[in-house]
C-alpha positions as CSV (number, residue, x, y, z in Angstrom):
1,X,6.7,-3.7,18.8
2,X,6.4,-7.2,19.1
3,X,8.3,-7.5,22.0
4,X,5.6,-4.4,23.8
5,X,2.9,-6.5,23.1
6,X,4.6,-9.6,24.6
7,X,5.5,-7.5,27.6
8,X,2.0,-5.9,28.2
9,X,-0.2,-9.2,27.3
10,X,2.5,-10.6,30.3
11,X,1.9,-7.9,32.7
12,X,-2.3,-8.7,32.1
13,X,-1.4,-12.2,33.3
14,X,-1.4,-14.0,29.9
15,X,1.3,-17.5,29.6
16,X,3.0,-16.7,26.4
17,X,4.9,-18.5,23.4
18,X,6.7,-16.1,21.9
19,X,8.5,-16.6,18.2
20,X,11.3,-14.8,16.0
21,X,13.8,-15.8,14.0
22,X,16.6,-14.1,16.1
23,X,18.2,-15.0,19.6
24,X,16.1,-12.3,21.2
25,X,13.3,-14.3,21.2
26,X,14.4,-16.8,24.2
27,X,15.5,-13.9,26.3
28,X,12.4,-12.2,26.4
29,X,10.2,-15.3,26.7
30,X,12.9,-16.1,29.9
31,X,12.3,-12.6,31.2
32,X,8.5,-13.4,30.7
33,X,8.3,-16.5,31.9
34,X,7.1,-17.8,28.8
35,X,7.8,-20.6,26.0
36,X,10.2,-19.4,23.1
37,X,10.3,-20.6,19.6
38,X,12.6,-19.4,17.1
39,X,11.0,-19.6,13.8
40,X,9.2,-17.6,10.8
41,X,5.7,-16.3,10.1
42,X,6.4,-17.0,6.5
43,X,6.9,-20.7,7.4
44,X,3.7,-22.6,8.1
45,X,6.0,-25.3,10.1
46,X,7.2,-22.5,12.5
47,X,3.5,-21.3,12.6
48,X,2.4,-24.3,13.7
49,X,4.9,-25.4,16.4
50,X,3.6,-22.1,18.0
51,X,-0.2,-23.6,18.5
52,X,1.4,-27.0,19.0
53,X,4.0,-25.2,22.4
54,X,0.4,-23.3,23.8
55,X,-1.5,-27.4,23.0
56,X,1.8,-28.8,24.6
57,X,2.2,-26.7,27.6
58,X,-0.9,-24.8,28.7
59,X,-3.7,-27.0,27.2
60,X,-5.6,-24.0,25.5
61,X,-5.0,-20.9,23.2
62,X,-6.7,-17.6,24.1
63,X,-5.4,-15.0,21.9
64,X,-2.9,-14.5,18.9
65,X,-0.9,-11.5,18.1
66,X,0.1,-11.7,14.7
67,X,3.2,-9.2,13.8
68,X,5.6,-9.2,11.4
69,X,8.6,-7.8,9.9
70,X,8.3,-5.1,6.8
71,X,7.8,-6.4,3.4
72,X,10.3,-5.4,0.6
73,X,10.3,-1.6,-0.6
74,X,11.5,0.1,-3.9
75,X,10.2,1.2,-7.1
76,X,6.5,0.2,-8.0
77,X,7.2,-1.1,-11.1
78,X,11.0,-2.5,-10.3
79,X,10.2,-4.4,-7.2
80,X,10.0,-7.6,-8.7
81,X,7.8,-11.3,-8.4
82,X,9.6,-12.4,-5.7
83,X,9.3,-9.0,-3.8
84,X,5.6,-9.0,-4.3
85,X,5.3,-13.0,-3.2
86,X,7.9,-12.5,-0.3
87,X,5.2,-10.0,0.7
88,X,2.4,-11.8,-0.1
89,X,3.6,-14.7,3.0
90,X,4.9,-12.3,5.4
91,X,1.2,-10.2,5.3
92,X,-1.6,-12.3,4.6
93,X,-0.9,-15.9,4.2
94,X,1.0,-16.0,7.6
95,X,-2.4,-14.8,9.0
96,X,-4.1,-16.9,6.9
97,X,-2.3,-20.4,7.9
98,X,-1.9,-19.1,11.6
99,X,-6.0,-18.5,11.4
100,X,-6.2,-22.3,9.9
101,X,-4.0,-23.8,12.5
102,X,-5.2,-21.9,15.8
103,X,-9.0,-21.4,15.3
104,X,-9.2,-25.1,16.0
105,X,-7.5,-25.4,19.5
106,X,-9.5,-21.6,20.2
107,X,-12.8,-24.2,18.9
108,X,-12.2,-26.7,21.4
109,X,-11.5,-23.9,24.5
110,X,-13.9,-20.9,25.2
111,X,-13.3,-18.8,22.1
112,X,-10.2,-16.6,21.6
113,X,-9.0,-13.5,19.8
114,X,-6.4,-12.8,16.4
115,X,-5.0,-9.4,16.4
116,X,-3.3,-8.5,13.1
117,X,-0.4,-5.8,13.6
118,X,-1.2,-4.2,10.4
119,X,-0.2,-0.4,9.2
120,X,-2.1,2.9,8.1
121,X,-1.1,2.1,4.9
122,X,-3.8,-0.1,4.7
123,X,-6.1,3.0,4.4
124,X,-4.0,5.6,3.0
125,X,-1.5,4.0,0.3
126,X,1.8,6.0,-0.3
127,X,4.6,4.9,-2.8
128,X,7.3,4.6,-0.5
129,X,5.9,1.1,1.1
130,X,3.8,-0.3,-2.4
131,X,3.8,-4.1,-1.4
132,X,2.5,-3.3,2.1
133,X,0.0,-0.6,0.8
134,X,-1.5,-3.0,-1.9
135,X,-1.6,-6.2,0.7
136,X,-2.6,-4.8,3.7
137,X,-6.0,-4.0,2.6
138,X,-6.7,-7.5,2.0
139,X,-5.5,-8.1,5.4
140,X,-8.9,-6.1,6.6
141,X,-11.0,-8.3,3.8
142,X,-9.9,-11.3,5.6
143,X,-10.5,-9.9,9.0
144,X,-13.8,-9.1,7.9
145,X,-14.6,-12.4,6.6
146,X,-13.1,-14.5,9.5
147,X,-15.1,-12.8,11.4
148,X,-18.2,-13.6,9.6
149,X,-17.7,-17.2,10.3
150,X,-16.3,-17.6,13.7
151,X,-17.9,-14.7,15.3
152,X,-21.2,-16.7,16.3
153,X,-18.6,-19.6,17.7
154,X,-16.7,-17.2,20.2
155,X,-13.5,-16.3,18.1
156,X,-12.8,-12.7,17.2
157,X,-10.1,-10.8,14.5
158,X,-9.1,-7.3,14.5
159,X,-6.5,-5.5,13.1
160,X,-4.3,-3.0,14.3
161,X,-3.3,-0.2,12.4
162,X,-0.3,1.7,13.7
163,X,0.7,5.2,12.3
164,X,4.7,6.3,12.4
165,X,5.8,4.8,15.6
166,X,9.3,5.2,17.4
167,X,11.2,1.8,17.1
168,X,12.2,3.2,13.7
169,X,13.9,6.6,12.8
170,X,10.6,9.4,11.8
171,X,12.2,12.3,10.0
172,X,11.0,15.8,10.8
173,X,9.1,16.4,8.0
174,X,6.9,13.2,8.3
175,X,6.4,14.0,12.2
176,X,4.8,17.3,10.9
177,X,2.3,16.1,9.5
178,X,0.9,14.3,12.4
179,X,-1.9,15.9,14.6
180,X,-0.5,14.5,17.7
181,X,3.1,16.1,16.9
182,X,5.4,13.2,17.6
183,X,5.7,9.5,17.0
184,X,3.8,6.6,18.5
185,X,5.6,4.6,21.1
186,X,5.6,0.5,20.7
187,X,4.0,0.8,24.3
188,X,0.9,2.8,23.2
189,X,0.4,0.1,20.3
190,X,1.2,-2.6,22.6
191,X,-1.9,-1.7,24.9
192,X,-4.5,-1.2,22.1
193,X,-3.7,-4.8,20.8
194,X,-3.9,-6.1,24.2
195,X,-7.7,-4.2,24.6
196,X,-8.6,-6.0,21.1
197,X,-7.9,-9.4,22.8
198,X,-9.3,-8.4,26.3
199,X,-13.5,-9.4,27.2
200,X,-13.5,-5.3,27.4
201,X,-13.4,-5.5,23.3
202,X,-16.0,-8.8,23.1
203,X,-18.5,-7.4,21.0
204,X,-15.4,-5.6,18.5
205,X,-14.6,-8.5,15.5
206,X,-13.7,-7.8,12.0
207,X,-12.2,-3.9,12.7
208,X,-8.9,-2.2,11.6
209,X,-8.5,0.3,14.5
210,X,-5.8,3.1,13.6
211,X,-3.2,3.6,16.7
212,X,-1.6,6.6,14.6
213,X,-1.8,10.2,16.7
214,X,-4.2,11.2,13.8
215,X,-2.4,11.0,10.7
216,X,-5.0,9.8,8.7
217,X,-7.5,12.0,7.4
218,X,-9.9,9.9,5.8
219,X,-13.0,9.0,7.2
């Protein structure tokens, strides 16, 4: 998915830095023409040698596309401390700590966008994903609440809630239950973050839109 988004926000003319932890990461940002880092979210070092490439080489930052890996799964009630705090960084605080070191440079430019790759599990909770179900949530609290401050200063944060999507194995049964009778594509998500962080969304801040073929039935 993350590699989509790099691809489309490319294609709309965007200079990119680009970070994972694997190999991947310097192919694609050669393909792209773009700067490569190989780092973690979970590290606020990694985090901020990302802001310090875009300083570096392109004197601004414009928009940030946070998106991460999953956070540990099992039992409710066996997943233990570490599971829940391994989650807790990969979720929220990497947003958190990428918010604290890129609204500055965004500050000091003409404004700039965050778009969270969230899940639909941050509106309908199910047992088989309990660390992301209970954290993303506060994932659209902070959303909310950056966007209370910055909003007025040109800076926006959505987040992006994606349903079952097809970089990942969907099993008959779960594709059933979606309206739209199939899986999301990594392309389809790709192009609703890259609306959130286009001048066509500038009056959308603090939202969690859902990119999910209508599997969510709450309202």
């Amino acid at each position: 998915m993350g590699a989509a988004c790099a691809r489309e926000l490319g294609r709309r003319g965007f200079r990119l830095v680009l970070m994972a932890r694997s190999t991947d990461v310097e192919t694609l940002a050669g393909e792209l023409g773009g700067v490569a880092v190989r780092g973690s979210v979970a590290e606020r070092e990694d985090l901020a040698r990302v802001v310090e490439a875009a300083r570096t080489r392109f004197g601004r930052l414009d928009a940030v596309v946070n998106n991460t890996g999953h956070a540990p799964k099992g039992d409710l009630l066996t997943l233990t401390d570490a599971d829940w705090l391994s989650g807790f960084d990969l979720l929220l605080l990497s947003v958190v700590r990428m918010a604290r070191l890129a609204t500055p440079l965004m500050l000091a430019g003409q404004g700039g966008a965050f778009v969270n790759i969230s899940s639909f599990a941050a509106v309908e909770p199910g047992l088989r994903h309990p660390v992301s179900a209970t954290l993303r949530p506060a994932l659209a609290n902070f959303a909310k609440l950056f966007s209370q401050q910055y909003a007025a200063k040109g800076i926006r944060m959505n987040n992006l809630l994606p349903g079952w999507i097809d970089t990942y194995p969907v099993d008959a049964e779960t594709l059933a239950r979606i309206p739209a009778g199939r899986a999301g594509t990594a392309e389809e998500v790709a192009r609703a973050a890259a609306f959130l962080v286009s001048s066509d969304a500038s009056y959308i801040t603090g939202e969690s839109l859902l990119v999910d073929g209508g599997l969510v039935r709450a309202v």
